[in-house]
Every structure is written in C-alpha cells, then in structure tokens.
KEDOPA-187177 format. One line per 3 residues: number of its first residue (from 1); their letters; for each residue x, y, z of N, C-alpha, C, CB. Coordinates in steps of 0.001 Angstrom, whole numbers. Glycine has a CB too. Example, Ala and Ser with C-alpha at 12.3 -4.5 7.8 and 13.67 -1.06 7.14 Angstrom:
REM KEDOPA-187177
1> as> 13190:-5690:7800:12300:-4500:7800:13200:-3300:7800:11308:-4473:9046 | 12850:-2250:7080:13670:-1060:7140:12900:30:7870:14084:-598:5725
//
This chain:
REM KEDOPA-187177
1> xxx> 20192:14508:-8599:20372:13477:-7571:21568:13853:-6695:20580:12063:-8218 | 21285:14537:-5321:22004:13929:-4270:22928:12828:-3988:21338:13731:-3691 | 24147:12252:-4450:25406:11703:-3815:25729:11811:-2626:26367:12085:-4279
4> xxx> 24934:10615:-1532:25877:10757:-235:26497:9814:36:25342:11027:924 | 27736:9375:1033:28414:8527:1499:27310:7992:2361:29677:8975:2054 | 27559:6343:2750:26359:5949:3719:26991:3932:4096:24284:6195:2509
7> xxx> 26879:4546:5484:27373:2898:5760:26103:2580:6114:28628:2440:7036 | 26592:966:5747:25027:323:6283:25734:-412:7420:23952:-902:5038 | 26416:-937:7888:26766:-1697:8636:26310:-3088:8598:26588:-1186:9567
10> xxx> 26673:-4114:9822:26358:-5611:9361:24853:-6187:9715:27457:-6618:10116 | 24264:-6043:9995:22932:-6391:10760:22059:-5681:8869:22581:-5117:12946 | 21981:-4812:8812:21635:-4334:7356:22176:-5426:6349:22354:-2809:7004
13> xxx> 22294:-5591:6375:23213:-6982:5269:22794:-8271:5419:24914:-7265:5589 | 21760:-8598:6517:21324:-9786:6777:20010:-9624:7482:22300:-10529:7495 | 19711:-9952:8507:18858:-9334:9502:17726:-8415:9421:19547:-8784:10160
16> xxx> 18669:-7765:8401:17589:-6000:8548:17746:-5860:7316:18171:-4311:9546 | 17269:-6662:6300:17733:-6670:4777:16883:-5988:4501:17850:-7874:3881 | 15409:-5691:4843:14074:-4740:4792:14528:-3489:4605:13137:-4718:6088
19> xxx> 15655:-2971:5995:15567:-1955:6167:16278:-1196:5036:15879:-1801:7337 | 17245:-1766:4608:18583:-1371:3943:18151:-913:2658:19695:-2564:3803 | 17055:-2090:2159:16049:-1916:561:15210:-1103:571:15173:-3044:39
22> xxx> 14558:-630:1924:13393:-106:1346:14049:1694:1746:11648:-832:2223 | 15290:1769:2606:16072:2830:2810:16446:3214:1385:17240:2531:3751 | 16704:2682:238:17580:3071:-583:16514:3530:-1872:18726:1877:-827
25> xxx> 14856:2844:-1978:13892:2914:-2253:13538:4538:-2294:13278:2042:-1489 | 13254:4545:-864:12609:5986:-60:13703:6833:-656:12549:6057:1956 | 14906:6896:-726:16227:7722:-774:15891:8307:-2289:17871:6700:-593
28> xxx> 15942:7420:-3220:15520:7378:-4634:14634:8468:-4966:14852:6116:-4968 | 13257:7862:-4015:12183:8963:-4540:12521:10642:-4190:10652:8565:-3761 | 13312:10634:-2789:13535:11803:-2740:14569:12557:-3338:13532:11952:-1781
31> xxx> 15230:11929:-4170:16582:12854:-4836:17451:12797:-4623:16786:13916:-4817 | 18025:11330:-3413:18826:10999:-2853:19784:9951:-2935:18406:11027:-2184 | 20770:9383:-3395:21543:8610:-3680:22254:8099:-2960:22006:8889:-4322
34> xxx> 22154:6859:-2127:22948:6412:-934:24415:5588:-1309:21936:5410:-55 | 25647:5800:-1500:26572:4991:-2259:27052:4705:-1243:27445:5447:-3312 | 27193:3126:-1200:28247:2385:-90:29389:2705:208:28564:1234:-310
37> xxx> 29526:2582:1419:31090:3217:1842:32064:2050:1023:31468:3221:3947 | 33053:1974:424:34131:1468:-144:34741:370:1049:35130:2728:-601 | 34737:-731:470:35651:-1261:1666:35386:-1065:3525:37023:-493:1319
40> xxx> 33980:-929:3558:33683:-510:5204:33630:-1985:6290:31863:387:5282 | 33982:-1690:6864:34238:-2615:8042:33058:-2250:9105:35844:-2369:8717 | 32385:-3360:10291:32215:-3156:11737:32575:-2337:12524:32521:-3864:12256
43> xxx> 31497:-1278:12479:31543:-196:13462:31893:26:14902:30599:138:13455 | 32027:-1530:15270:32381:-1614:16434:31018:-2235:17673:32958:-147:16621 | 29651:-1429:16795:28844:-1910:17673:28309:-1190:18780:29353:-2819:18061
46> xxx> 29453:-884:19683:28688:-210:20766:30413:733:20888:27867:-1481:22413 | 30456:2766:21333:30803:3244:22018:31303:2579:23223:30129:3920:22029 | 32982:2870:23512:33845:2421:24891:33900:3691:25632:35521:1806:24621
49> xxx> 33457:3687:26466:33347:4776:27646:34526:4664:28503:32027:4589:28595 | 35625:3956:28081:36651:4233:28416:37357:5564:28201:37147:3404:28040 | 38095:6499:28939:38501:7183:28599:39992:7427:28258:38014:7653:29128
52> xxx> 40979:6340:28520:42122:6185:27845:41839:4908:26743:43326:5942:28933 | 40491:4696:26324:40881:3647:24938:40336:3946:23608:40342:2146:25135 | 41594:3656:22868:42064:4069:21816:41585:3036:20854:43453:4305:21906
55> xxx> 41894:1727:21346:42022:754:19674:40116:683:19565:43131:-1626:19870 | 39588:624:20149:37833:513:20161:37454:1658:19546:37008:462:21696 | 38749:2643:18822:37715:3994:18155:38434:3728:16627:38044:6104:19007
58> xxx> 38983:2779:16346:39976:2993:14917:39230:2370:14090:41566:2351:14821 | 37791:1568:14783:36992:969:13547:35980:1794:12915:36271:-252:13922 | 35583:2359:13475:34707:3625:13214:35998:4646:12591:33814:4306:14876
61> xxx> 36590:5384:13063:37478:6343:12536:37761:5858:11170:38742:6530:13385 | 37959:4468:10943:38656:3732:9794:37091:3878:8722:39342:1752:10332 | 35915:4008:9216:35150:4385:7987:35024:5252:8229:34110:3933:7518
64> xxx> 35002:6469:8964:35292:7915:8666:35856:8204:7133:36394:8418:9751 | 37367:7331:7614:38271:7719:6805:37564:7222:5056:39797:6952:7393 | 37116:6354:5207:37056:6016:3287:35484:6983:3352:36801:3540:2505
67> xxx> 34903:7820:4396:34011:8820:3700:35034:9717:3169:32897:9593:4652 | 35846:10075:3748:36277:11184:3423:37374:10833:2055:36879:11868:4776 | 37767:9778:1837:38932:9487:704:37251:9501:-635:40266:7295:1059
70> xxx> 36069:8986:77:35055:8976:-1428:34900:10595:-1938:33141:8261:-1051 | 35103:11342:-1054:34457:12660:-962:35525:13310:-2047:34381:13409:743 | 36984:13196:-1615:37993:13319:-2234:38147:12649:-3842:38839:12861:-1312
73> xxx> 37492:11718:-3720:37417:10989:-5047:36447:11740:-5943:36937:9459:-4871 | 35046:12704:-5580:34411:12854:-6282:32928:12032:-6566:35214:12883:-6962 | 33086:11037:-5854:31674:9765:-5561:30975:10312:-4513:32120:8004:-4994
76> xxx> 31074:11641:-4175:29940:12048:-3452:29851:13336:-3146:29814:11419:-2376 | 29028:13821:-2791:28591:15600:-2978:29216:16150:-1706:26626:16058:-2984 | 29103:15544:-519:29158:16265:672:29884:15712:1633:28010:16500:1152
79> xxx> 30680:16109:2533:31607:14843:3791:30310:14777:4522:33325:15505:5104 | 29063:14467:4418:27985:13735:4913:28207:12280:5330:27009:13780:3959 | 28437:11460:6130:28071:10242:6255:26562:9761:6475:28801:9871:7175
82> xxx> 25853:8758:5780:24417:8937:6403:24580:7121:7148:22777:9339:4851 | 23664:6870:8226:23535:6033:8667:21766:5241:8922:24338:6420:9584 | 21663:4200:8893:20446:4091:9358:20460:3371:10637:19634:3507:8419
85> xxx> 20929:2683:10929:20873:1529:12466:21164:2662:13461:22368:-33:12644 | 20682:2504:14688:20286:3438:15281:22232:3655:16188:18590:2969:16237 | 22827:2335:16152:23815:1639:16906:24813:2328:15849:23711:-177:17104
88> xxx> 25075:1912:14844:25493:2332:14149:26342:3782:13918:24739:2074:13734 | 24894:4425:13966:25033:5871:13790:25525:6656:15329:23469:6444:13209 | 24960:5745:16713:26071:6391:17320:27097:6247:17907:25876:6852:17826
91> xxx> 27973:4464:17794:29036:4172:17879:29783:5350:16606:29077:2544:17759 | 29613:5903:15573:30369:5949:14461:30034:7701:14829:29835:4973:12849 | 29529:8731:15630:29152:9855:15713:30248:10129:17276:27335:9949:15694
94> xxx> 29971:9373:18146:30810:9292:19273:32477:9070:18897:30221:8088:20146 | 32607:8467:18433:33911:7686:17863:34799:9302:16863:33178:5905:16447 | 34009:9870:16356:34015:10917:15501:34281:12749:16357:32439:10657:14709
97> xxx> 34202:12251:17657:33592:13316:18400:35101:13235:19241:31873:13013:19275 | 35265:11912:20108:36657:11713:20385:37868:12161:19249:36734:10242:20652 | 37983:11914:18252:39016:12326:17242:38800:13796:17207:38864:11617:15750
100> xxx> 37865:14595:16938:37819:15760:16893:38216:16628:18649:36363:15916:16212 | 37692:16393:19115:38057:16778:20582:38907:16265:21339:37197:16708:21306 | 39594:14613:21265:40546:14449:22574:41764:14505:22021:40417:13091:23469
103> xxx> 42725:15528:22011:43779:15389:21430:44913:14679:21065:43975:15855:21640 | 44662:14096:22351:45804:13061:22908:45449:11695:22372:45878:12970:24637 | 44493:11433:22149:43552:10406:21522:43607:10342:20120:42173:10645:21856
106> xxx> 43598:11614:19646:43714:11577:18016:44912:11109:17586:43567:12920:17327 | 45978:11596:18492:47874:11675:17737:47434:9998:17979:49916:12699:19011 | 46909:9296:18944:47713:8024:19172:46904:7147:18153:47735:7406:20863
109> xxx> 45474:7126:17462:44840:6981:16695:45690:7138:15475:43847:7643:16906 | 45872:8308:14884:46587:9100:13554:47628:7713:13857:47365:11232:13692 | 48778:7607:14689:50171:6718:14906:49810:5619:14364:50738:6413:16402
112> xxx> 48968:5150:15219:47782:3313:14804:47741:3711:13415:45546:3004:15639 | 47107:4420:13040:46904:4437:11394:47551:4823:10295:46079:4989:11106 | 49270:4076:10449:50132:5172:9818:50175:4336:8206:51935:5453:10780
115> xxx> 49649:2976:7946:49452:2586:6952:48324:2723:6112:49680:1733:7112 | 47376:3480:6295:46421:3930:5486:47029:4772:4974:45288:4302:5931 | 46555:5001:3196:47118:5641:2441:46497:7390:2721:46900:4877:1056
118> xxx> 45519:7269:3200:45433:9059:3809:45212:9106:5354:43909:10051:3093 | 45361:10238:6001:45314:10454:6917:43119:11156:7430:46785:11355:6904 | 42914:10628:8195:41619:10954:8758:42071:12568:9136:41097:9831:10177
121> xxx> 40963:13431:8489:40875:15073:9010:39935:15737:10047:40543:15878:7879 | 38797:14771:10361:37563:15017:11151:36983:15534:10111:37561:15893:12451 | 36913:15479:9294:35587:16601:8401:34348:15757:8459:35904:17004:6401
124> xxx> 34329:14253:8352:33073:13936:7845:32183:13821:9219:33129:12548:6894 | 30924:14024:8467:29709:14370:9578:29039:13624:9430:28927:15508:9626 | 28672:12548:10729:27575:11378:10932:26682:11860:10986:27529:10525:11935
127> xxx> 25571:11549:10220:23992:12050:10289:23304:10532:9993:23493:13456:8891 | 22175:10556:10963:21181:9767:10381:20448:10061:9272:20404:9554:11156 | 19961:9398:8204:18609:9465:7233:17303:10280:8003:18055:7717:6857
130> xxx> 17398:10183:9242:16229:10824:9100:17114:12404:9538:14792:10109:10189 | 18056:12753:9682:18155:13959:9755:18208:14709:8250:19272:14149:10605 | 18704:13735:7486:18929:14115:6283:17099:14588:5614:19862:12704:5494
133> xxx> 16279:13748:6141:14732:13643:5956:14354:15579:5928:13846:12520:7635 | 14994:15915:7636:14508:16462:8203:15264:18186:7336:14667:15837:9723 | 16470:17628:6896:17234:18961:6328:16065:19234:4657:19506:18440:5879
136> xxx> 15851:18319:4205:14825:18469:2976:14230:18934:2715:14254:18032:2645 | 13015:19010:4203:12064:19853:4616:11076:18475:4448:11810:21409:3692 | 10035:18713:5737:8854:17613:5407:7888:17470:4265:8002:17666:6356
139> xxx> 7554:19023:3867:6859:19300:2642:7637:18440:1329:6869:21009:2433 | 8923:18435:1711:9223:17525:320:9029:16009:534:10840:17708:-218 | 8654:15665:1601:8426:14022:1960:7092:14082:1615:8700:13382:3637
142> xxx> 6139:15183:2160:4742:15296:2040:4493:14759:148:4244:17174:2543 | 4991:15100:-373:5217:15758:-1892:5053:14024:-2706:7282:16817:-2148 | 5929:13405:-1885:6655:12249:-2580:5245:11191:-2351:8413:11691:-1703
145> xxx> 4424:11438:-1263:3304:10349:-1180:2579:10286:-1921:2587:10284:-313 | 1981:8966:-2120:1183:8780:-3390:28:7749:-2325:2232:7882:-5042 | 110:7139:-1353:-653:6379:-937:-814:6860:816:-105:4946:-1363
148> xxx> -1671:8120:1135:-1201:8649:2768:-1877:7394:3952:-2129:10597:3191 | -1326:7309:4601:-1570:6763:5915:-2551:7119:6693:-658:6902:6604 | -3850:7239:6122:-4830:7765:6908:-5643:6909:7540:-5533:8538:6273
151> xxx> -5819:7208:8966:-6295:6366:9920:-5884:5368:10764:-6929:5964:9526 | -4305:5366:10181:-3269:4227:11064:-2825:5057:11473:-2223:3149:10549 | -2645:4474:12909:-1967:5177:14556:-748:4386:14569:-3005:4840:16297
154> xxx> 252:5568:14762:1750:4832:14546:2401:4996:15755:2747:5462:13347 | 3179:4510:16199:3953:4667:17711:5078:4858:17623:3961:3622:18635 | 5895:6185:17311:7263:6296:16949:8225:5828:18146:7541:7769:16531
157> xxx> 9031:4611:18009:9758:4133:19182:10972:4713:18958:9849:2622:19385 | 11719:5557:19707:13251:5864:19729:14247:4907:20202:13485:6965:20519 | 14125:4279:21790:14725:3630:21997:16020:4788:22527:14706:2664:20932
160> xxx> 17461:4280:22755:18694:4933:23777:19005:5711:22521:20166:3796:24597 | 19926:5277:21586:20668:5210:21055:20896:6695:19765:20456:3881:20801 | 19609:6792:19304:18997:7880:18352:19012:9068:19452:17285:7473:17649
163> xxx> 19010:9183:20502:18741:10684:21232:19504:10404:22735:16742:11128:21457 | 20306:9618:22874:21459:9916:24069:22729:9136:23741:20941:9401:25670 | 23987:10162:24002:24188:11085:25209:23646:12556:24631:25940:11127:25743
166> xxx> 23153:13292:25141:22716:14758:25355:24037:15265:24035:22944:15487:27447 | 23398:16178:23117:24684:16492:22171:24820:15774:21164:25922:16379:22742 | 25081:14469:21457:25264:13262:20247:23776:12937:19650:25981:11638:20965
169> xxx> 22560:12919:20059:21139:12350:19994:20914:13458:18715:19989:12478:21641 | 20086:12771:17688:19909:13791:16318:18483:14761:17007:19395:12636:14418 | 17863:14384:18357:16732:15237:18527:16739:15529:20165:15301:14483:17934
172> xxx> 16079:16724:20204:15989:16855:21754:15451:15410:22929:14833:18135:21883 | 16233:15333:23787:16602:13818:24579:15270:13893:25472:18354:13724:25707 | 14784:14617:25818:13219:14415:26624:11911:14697:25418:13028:15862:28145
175> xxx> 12058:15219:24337:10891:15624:23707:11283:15250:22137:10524:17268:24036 | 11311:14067:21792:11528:14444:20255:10711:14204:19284:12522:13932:19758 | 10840:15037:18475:9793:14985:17586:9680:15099:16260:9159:15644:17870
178> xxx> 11250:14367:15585:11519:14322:14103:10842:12509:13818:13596:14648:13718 | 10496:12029:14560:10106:10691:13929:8317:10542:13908:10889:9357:14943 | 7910:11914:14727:6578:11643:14665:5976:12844:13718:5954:11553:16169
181> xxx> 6896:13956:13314:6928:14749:11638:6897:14207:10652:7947:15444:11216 | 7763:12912:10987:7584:11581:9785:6243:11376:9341:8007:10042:10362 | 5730:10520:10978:5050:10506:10402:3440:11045:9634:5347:9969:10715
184> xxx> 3456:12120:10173:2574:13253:10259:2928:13463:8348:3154:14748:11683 | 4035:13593:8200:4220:13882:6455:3704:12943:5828:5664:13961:5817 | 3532:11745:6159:3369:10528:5371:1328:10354:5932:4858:8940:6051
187> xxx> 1399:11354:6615:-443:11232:6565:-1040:10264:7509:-1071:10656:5030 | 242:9754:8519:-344:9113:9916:-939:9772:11105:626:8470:10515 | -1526:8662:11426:-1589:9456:12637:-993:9136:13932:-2772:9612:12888
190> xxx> 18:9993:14825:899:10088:15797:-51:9439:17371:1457:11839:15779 | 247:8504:17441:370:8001:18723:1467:8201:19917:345:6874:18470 | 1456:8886:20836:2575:9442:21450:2423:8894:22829:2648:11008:21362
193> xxx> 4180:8142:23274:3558:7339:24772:5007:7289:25394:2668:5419:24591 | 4995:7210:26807:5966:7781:27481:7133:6902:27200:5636:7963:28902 | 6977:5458:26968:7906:4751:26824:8841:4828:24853:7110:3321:27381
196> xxx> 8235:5424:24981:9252:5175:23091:10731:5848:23473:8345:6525:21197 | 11376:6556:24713:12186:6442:24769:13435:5628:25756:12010:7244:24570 | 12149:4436:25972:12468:3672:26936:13701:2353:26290:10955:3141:27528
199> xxx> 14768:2086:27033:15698:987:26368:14617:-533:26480:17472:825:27447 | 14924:-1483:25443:14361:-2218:25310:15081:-3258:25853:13964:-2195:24292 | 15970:-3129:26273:16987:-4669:26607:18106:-4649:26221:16618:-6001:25988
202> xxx> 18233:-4356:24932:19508:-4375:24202:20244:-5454:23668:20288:-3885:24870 | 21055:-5836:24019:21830:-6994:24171:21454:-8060:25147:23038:-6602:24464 | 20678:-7769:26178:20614:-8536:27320:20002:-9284:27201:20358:-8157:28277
205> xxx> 19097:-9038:25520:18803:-10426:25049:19262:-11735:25015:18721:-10375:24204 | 20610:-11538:25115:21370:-12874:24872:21528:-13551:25632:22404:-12909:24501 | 21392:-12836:27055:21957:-13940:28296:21033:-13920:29267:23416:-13589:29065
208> xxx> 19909:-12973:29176:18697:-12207:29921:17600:-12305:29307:18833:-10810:30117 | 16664:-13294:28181:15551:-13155:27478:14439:-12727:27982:15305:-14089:26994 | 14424:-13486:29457:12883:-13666:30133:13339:-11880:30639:12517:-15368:31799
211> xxx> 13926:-11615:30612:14206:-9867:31306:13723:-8788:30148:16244:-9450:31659 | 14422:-9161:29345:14105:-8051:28228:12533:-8272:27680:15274:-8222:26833 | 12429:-9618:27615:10443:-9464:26908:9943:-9388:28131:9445:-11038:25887
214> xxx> 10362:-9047:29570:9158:-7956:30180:9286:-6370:29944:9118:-8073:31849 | 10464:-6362:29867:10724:-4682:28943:10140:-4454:28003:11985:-4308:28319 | 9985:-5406:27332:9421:-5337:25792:7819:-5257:25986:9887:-6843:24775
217> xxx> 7354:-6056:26720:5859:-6581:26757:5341:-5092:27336:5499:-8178:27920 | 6009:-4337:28339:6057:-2784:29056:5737:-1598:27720:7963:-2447:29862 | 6773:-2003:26891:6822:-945:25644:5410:-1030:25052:8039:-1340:24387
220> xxx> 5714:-2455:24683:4390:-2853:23483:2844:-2420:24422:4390:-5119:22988 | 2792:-3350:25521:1246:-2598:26273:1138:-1112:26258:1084:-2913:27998 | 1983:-414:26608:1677:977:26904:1223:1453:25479:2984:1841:27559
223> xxx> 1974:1511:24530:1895:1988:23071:457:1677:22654:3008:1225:22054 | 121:317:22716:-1343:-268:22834:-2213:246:23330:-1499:-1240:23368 | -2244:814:24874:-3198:1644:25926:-3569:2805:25212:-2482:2113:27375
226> xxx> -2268:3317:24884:-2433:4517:24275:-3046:4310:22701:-1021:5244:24333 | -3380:3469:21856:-4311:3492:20889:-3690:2886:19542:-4817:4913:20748 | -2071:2938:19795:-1171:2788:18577:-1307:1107:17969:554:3196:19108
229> xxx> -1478:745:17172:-1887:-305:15733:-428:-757:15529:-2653:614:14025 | 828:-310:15429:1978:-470:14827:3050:775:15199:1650:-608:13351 | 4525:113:15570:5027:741:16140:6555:719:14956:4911:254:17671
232> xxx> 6768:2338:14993:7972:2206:14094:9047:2423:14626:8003:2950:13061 | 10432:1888:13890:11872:2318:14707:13084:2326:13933:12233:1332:15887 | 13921:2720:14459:15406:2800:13453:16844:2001:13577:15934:4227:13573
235> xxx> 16417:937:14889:16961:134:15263:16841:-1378:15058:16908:457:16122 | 17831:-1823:14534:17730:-3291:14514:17487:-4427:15253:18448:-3556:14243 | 17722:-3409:16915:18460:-4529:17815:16874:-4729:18539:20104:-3914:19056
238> xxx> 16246:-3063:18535:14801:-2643:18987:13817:-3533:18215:14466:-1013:18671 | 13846:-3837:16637:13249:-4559:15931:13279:-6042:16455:13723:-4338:14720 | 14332:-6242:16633:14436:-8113:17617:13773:-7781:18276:15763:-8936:18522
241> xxx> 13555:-7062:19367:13822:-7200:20976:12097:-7127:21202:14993:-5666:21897 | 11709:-5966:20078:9969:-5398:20610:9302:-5983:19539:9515:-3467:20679 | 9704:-6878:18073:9062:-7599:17444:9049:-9190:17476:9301:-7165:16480
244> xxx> 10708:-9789:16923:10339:-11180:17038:9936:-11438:18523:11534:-12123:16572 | 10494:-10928:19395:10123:-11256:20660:8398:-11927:21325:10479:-9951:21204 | 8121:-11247:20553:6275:-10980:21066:6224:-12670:21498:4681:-10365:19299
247> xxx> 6749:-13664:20552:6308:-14897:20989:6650:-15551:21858:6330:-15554:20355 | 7742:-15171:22615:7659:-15195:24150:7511:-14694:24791:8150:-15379:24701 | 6677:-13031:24475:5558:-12521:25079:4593:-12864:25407:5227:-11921:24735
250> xxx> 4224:-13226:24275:2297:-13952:24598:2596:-15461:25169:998:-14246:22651 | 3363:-16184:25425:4066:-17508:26203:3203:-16730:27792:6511:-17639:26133 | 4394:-16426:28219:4412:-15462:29833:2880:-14302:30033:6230:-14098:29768
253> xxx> 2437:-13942:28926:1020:-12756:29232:148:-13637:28029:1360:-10456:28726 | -1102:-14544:28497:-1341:-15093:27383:-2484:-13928:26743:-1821:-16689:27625 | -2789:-12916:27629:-3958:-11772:26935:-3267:-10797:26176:-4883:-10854:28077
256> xxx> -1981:-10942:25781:-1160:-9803:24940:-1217:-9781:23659:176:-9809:25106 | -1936:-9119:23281:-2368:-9271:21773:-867:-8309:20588:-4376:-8259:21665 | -825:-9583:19733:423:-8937:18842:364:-7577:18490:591:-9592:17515
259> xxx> 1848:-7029:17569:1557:-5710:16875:2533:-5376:16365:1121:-4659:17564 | 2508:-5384:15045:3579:-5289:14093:4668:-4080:14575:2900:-4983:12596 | 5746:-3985:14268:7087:-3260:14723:7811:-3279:12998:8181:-4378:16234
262> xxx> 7771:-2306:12515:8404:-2006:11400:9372:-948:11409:7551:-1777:10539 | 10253:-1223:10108:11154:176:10060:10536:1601:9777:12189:34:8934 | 11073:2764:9910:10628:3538:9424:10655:4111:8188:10755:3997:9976
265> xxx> 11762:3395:7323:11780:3806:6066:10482:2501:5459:13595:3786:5382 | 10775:1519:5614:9482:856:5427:7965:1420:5133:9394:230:6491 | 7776:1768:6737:6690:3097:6063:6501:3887:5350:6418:3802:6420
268> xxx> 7988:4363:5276:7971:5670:4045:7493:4800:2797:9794:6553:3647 | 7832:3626:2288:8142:3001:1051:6147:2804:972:9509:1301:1152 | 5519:2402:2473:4117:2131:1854:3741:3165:1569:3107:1516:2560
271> xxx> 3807:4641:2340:3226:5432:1877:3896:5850:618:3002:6263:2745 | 5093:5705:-130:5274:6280:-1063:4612:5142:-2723:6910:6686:-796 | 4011:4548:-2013:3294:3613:-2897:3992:2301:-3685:2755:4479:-3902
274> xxx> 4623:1975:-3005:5522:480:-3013:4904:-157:-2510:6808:237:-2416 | 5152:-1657:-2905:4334:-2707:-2653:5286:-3486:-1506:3940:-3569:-4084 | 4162:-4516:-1016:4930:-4606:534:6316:-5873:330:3461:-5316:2019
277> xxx> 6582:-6126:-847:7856:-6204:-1745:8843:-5710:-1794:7786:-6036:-2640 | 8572:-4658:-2176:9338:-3778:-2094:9787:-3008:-797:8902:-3137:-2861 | 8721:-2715:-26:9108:-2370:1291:9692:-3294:2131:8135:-1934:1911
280> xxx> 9762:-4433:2213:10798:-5396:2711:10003:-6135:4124:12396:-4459:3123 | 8675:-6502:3888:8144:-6660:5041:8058:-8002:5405:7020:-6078:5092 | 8673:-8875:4302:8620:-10261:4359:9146:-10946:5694:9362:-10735:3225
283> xxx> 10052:-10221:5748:10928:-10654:7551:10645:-10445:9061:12178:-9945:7723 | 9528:-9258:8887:8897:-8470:9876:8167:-9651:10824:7817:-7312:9155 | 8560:-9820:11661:7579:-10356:12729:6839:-9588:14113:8331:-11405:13257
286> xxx> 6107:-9552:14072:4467:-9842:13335:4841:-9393:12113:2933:-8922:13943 | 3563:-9860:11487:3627:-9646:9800:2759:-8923:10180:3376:-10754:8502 | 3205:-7534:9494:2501:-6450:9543:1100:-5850:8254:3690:-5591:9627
289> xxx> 1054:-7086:7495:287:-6874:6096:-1158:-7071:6136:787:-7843:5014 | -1704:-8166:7109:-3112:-7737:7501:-3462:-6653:8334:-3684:-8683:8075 | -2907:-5812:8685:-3358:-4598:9130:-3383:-3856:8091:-2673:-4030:10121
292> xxx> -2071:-3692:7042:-2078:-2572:6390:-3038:-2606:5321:-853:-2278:5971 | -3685:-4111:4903:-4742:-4741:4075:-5970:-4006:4849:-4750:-6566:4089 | -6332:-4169:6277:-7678:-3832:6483:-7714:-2712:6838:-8358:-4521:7281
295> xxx> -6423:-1883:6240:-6785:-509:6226:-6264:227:4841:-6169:168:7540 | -6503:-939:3928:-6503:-401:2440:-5337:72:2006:-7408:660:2196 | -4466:11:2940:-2836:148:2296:-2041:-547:1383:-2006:32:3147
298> xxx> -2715:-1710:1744:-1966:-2992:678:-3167:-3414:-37:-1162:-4550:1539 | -2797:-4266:-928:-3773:-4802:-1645:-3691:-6338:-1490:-3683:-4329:-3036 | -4708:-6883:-980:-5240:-8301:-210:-4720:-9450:-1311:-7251:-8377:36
//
C-alpha cells in the first residue's frame, strides 16, 4: 500500500461527501492510501492574481507545509500532495509555484511564518488523483474492474480549473484526454463535446443564478446532442452548477430533459463493483440510479 499525503478540503466534508468516500474507496482498490493532511486548513478557494500579495498564499503554503512535516514524520511515502476538488488542487498548485519561483514573495511568506515549528522547502508536489490514476498506468485501473461500463456514454466535463493556466492544468489545455482514458479503462464509452472545457459559472452562482443555468443548460444540451447519458467531473462547484441546477433549468427550457452529473471517482467505485452506497450517490442530483439500473449497473 501506497501512503500519500492528501487534502480534501471543505466542500469534501459536507457537500461533496460522495466524492471524498467513494475517492478513498477507488484509492483502496488500487494500492493507494489517502492519509489526511494533519491539522489542514482552507485553501483559500480561489488563486490571487495579485502580484504583490502575499497573505492570500500562506493558506495553501501552510498545508504545503504539514505535507511536508507528514513526509518528515514517516506517515507517508512521497512529498506527493494528492487533491481531488478541482479548486482545490489549483489554488494549492499555484500558491506552490509562487513560493518556488517569486523570490521576493517567498522571504516575505517564510517572515509571516516564523511561528511554525518548520520552515516550508517547496518540495511537496500538488497532483490531482487522477494524475496519480494516470502515473499507475490505465491497465492497472483496467485490472481493478469487476463490473465494465458497457454501453453508457459518458461526457468527461473539465471545466477551468483542472487544465488552466497553461503549465499549472494536469492535461494539455485545448485537447485533454486523461479523463476520457478514465473512462475508456473503466469500459465506457467516451462521448466527446466542445464544451467540457467550457466554465460553468462558478461562483456567479450566488449573485447571477438565472446567468449561470443558461451556461449550464449550454453545457448539458450540447453533451446531450452529442449522445452522452451522464456527465462526469472533478469539481464541486461544476457538480452544483451543471447538476442541482437542472431544476431551474427545466423552470426557463421546459423541453430539457434531466441528466445525471456525477463524480468521477464515483464511477470508478460503480465500475469497480460497489454498490451505489458505497459510491456516494445518495446526494447526486439528478439521481443518477435509474439509468445505471436500466443499464444493469445497479441492481433495481
């Protein structure tokens, strides 16, 4: 078993309680051991594109730091950090990138942090789960299925966050194609459509609803045109925005027919033959279980 460091952040802890269980599930079968970061705090949320600010990088840097004091401890194999929220992973990869590269930024950071009992070195390396997927090799995901996905059309949604800025993104930013290897290992079949790397709204949910569920209603039709049954993602905020949403979708388009939006470790968990219990689908809106029923995935 694999020992890695791995924040879940706060939305995983409530919200996205699916994702977090059926992440640690999937992790299991593959040889993988996800141990909570010690004492981790709020990532911050979103990257400051400020370029003289400093205090918006010490929350992220500050779980840098307890990867690297676990690593030191021996509670884990590798200065790997793994992440799953898509936000997450690149407030805490950006944040990581400034300390290593802006110099002037680091000393005044290091100063801010003169009461932590160690000093941050840059060693630890933000990776998403699915890069970690992808270092394994697919044949070993192939390996782990016990129940394949045959005949469900999946719509791998990226969304901003997983593949920009250029550099920071775990896959090439116009073409990527580690979430639809997914699901190709797990015995789906790849629905591919121009918008999966389209932003969904984001936040603008909050003050902008009727804006973002026409973004959303944009995502979901196209994915649809194109043939896709269910659309997967690695984002929490994408999971609000292109799932619970739908019901003030179909309000405003009354011919918009639903369509489940699940995680992607989720999937992994049906195809690895977990029950939809275990895969965490109870929260999912749409409920994604009469589909996976009338296509013999679940049991009715």
């Amino acid at each position: 078993m694999i020992r890695l460091a791995y924040y879940p952040g706060c939305t995983l802890k409530d919200q996205a309680k699916g994702f977090e269980d059926s992440a640690h599930l999937v992790a299991g079968a593959l040889g993988l051991e996800l141990v909570e970061l010690q004492r981790w705090t709020c990532c911050g949320t979103v990257h400051s594109l400020a370029t003289d600010d400093v205090m918006h990088q010490l929350a992220p840097i500050r779980n840098l730091l307890r990867a690297q004091e676990m690593k030191g401890e021996g509670l884990v194999d590798d200065d790997r950090l793994v992440t799953l929220c898509a936000m997450c992973y690149n407030t805490l990869k950006r944040a990581n990138s400034v300390f290593q590269e802006d110099e002037e930024r680091r000393e005044k950071i290091v100063e801010i942090m003169t009461k932590e009992e160690h000093q941050y070195q840059g060693r630890v390396k933000v990776v998403h789960l699915l890069e970690v997927l992808r270092g394994l090799g697919w044949q070993r995901v192939r390996e782990a299925v016990k129940k394949p996905l045959e005949g469900l059309r999946v719509a791998p949604y990226y969304g901003c966050l997983l593949l920009r800025p250029r550099g920071v993104g775990l896959d090439d930013t116009d073409n990527p194609t580690i979430m639809e290897n997914m699901v190709q290992a797990l015995g789906g079949e790849v629905v591919d459509f121009p918008y999966k790397q389209k932003c969904c709204g984001s936040y603008q949910t909050v003050h902008m609803p009727e804006t973002v569920s026409e973004l959303a209603h944009r995502i979901l039709s196209q994915a649809q045109e194109m043939g896709a049954e269910l659309l997967v993602t690695a984002c929490p905020l994408c999971e609000y925005n292109l799932g619970r949403m739908q019901d003030r979708i179909a309000r405003r388009h009354p011919g918009f027919q639903p369509i489940p939006v699940i995680y992607f470790t989720q999937l992994m968990a049906l195809a690895f033959g977990l029950g939809p219990g275990e895969a965490g689908f109870s929260p999912n809106t749409p409920d994604p279980t009469p589909l996976l029923e009338e296509r013999g995935l679940l049991e009715g």
